[in-house]
VEXDREN-2710 file (C-alpha; in Angstrom, 1 decimal):
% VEXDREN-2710
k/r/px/py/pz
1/UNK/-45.8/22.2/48.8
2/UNK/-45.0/25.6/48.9
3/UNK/-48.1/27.2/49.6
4/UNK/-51.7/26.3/49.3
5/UNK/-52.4/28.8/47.2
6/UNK/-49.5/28.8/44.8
7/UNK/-49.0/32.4/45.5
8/UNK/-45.6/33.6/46.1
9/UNK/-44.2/36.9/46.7
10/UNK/-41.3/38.0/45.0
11/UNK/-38.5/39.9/47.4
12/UNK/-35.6/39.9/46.3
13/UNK/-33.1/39.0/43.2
14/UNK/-29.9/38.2/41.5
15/UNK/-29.1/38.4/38.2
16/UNK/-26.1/36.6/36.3
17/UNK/-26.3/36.6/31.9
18/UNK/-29.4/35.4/31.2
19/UNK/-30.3/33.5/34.5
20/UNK/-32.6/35.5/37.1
21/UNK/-32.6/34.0/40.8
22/UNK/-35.9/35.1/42.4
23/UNK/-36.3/34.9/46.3
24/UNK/-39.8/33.9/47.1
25/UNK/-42.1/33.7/49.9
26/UNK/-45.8/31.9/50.3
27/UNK/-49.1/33.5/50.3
28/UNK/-52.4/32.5/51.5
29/UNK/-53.8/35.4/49.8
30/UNK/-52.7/37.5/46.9
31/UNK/-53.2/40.7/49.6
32/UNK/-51.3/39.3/51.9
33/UNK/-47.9/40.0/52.7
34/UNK/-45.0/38.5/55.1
35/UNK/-44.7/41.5/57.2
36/UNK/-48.3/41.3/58.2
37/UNK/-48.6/37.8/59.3
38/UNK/-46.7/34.8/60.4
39/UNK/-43.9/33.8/57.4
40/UNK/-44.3/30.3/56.6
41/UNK/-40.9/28.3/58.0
42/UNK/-39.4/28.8/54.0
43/UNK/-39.0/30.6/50.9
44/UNK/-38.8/29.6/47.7
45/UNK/-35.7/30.2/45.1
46/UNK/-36.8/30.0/41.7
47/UNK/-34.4/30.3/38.5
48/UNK/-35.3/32.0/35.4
49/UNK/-34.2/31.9/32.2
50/UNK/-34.8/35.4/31.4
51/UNK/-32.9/35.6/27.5
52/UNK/-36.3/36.1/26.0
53/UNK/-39.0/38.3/27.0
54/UNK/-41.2/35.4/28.1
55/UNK/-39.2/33.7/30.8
56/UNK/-38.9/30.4/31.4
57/UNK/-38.4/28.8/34.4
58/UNK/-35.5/26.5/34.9
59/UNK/-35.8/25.4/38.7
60/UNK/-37.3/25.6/42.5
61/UNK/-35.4/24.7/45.3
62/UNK/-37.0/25.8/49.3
63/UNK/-34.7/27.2/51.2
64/UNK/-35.1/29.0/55.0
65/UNK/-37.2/32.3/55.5
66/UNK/-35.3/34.8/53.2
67/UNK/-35.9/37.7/51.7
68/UNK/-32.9/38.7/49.6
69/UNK/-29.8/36.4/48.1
70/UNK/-26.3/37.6/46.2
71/UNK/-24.0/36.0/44.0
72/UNK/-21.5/36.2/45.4
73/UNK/-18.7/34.3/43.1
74/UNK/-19.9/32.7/40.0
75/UNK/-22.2/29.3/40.8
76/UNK/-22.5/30.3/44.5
77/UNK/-25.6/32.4/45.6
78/UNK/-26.0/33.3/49.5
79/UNK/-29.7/33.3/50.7
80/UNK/-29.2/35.1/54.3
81/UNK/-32.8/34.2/56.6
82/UNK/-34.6/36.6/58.4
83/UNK/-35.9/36.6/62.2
84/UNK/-39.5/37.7/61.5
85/UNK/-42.2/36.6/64.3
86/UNK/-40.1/33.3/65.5
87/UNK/-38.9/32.3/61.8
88/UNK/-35.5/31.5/62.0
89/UNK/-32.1/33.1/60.8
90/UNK/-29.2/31.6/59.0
91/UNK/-27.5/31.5/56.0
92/UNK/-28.1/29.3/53.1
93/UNK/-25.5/28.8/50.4
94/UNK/-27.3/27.4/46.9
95/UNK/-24.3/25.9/44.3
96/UNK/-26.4/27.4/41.1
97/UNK/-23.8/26.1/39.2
98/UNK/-25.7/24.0/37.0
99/UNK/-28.8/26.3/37.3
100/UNK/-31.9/24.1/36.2
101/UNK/-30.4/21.9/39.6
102/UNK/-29.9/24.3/42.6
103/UNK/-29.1/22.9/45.8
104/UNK/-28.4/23.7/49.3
105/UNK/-24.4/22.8/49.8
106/UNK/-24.3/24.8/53.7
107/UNK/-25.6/26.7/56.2
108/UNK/-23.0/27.8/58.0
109/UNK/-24.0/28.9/61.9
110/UNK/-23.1/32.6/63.1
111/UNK/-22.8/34.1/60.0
112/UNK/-26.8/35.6/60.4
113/UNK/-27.9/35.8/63.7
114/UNK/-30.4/38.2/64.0
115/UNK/-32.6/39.1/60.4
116/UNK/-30.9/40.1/56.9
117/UNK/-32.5/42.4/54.7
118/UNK/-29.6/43.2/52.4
119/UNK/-26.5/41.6/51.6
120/UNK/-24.1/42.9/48.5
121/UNK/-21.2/41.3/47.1
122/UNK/-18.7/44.3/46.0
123/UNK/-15.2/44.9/45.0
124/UNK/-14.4/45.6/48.7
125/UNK/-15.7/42.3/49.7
126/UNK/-19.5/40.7/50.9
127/UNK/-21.2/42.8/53.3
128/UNK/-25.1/42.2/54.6
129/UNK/-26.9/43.7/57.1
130/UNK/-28.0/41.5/60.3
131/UNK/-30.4/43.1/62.7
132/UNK/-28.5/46.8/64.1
133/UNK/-24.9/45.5/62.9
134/UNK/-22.9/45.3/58.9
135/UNK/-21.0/42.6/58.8
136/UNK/-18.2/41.8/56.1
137/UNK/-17.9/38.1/55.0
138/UNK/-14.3/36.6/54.4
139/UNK/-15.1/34.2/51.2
140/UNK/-11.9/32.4/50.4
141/UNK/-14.0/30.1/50.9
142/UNK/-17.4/30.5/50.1
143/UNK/-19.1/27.4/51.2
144/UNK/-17.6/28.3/54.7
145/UNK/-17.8/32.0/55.4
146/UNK/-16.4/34.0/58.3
147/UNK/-17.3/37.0/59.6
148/UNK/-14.0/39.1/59.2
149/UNK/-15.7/42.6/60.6
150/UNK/-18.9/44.2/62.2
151/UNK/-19.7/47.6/62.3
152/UNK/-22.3/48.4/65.0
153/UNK/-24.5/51.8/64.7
154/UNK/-23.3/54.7/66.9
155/UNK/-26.1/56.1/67.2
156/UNK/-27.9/56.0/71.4
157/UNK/-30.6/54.3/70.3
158/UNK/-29.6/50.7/68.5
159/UNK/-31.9/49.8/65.3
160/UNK/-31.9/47.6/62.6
161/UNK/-30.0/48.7/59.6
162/UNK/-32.3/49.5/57.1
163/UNK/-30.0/49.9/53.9
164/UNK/-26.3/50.3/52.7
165/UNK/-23.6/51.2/50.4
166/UNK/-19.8/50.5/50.4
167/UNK/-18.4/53.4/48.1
168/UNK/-14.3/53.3/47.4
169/UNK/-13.8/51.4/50.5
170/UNK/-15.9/53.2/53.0
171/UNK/-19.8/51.5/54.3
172/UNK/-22.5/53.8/54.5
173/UNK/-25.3/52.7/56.4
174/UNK/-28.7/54.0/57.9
END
């Protein structure tokens, strides 16, 4: 189902004990990649059980065009979309709770709008990248995120943030 080919392309992880979360996206070609061509309308999230060197594989759930995904308390993982070429944006929240059973428990609207590269859950609070804006995520309740501030480039010309840090308190971001 999630590609013809069965090829996927791994993007981005989350680690937690013994358990990886891998964010995935279909190939038609193992020389293809997502930035090249149209994304197909989903990624896959695959769970790991990575205690031994030869890791197993608990569980595959789709969820919407991602790239990246965060734990962000323990047994919530946030799988923010992208806006590549018409795929659309959002923000998925996976209850990995029970990790051989992921599933989708909300997709809360206006948390992504534009695309999210990189999201980060630190003691400061959740922060992730969408399109030339950081935003930080109030999670008191995690199923149901607000946006509780967005920091906007000063520079003249407006880009996408590429990266960031939050380091004692203050965001870094190019």
């Amino acid at each position: 189902r999630y590609a013809q080919t069965n090829l996927l392309q791994a993007t981005g992880v989350a680690l937690s004990g013994n358990i990886l979360y891998a964010i995935a996206i279909p190939k038609t070609t193992p020389r293809q990649t997502f930035l090249c061509t149209q994304p197909p309308d989903h990624s896959v999230l695959m769970v790991l059980d990575v205690s031994t060197p030869e890791a197993r594989e608990l569980a595959r759930l789709d969820v919407p065009i991602a790239t990246t995904c965060e734990l962000v308390r323990e047994g919530i993982l946030y799988v923010p979309g992208i806006d590549h070429r018409g795929a659309s944006t959002g923000l998925a929240i996976v209850d990995v709770s029970a990790p051989s059973r992921p599933k989708i428990v909300a997709k809360p609207i206006g948390v992504v709008a534009d695309a999210c590269y990189r999201i980060r859950a630190t003691p400061y609070g959740v922060f992730l990248a969408d399109g030339v804006r950081v935003k930080k995520l109030d999670i008191a309740d995690p199923i149901m995120p607000k946006v509780a501030a967005e920091y906007v480039s000063n520079r003249e010309v407006l880009y996408g943030v590429d990266d960031f840090d939050v380091v004692d308190g203050k965001l870094y971001a190019v």
